[in-house]
N, C-alpha and C positions, 0 to 999 in steps of 0.2 A: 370427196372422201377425206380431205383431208382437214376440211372443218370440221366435220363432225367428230375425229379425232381429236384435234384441239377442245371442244365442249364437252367431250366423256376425261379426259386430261383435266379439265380444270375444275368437274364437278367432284373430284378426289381431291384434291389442292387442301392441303390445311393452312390455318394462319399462320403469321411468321413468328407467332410466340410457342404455340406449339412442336416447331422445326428448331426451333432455339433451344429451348427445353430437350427436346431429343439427341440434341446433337452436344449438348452440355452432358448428357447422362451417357450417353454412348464416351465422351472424354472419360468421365469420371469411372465405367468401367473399365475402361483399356489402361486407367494409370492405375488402376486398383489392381489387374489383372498380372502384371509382371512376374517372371521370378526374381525378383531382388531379396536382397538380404537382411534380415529385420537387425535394428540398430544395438541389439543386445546380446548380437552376436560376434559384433567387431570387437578387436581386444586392443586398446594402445596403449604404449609405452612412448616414456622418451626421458633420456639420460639426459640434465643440467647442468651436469656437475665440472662441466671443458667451458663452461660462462662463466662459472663463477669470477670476481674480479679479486685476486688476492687472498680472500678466505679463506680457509684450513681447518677443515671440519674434521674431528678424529671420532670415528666410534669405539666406543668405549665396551669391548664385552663382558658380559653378566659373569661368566668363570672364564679367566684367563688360565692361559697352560703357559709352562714355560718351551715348550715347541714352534708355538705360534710365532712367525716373524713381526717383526714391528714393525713392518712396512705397509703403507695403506691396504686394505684391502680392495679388491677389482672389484667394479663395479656388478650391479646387482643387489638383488635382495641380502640385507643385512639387519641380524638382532644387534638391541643392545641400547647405551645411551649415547649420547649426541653430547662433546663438550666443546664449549664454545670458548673462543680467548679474552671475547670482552662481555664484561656483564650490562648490561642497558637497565636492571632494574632502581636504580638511584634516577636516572633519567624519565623513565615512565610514569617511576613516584609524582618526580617534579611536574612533570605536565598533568597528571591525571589532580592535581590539586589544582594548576592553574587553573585547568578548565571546571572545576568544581568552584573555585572562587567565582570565575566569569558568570557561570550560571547561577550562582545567589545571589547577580545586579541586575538580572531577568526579573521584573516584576510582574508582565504582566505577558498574555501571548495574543494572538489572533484567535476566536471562535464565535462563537451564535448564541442569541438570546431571543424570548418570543416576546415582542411588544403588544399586548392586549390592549394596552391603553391611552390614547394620547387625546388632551383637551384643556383646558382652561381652568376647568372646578375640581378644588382639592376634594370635597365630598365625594364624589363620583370618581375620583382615584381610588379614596378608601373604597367606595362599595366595589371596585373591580376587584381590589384586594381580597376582600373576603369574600369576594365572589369565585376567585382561584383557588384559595383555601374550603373552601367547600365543595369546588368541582373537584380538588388534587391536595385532599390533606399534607402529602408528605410533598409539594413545591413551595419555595420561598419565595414569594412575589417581592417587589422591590419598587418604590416609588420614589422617582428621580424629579425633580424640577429642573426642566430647563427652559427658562426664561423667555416665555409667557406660558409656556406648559407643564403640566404633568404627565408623565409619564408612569407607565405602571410596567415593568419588565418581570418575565419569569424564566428562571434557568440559566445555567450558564452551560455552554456545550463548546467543544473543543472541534466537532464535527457535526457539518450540517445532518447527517443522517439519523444522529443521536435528536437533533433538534425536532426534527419532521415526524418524530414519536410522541412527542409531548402535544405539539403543536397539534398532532390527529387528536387529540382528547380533548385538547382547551377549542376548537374549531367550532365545535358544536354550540359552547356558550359563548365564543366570541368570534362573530364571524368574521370582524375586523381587524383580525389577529395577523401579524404580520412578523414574519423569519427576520431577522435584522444582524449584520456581522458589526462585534464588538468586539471589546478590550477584552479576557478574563484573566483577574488579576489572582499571583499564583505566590507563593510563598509569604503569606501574611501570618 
């Protein structure tokens, strides 16, 4: 009796991918199923203003009365302008030109070029050339020598994704077309 309970037992048996699967969806109801509290309901606050280090921030109101005490006002919600004791805008000048110098000695950056063409014979550079200009009127092909080769580049891309665009159109006419990361020189 008690085998043949074990063999009606095991011809119900599902594999162990399907009890995973079950037992994963049965989680993902019960974490779904809560009463919890959706996140656009909680409301927070928090007052900074006892960190501050030294600072003295006075708000300044839109109409002043002469009622009003001139002692800070308690925290909370307040109109009005915010005056500060020190001005940083002379300082900000100064760096926002340094870093505007620093970045006119960037000449060039990191991105991607598509090389169609690499071989020995200048002729067979030019006809890739106009082979690109024919496939992609508006690309400016580029023929480089480097030494013992020619080289035929098109495009200059900052990101390989921009590059993998071009590269699907020129693919078809060169199938030995190759993504390659290079210099692209920028403020000429």
């Amino acid at each position: 009796m008690c085998l043949q309970t074990f063999s009606v037992m095991r011809q119900f048996r599902l594999p162990k991918r399907y009890s995973m699967m079950w037992f994963m969806m049965l989680g993902l109801y019960f974490s779904c199923a809560g009463p919890g509290q959706s996140p656009q309901q909680i409301s927070y606050t928090e007052d900074l203003s006892g960190l501050r280090r030294g600072e003295e921030f006075k708000v300044a109101d839109a109409t002043p009365t002469p009622a009003q005490p001139s002692a800070e006002q308690p925290t909370g919600t307040t109109t009005g302008t915010v005056l500060a004791r020190r001005d940083v805008t002379s300082q900000l000048d100064n760096l926002l030109t340094a870093s505007a110098e620093e970045n006119r000695k960037i000449k060039s950056v990191p991105g991607f070029t598509i090389q169609v063409y690499l071989g020995t014979s200048r002729e067979a550079a030019n006809m890739a050339q106009r082979q690109v200009y024919m496939a992609l009127p508006d690309a400016r092909p580029e023929i480089r020598f480097v030494q013992p080769n020619y080289r035929v580049f098109v495009g200059k891309f900052v990101d390989r994704l921009e590059a993998q665009q071009m590269y699907a159109d020129l693919r078809s006419e060169f199938p030995n077309a190759l993504i390659i990361p290079d210099r692209i020189q920028i403020n000429d």
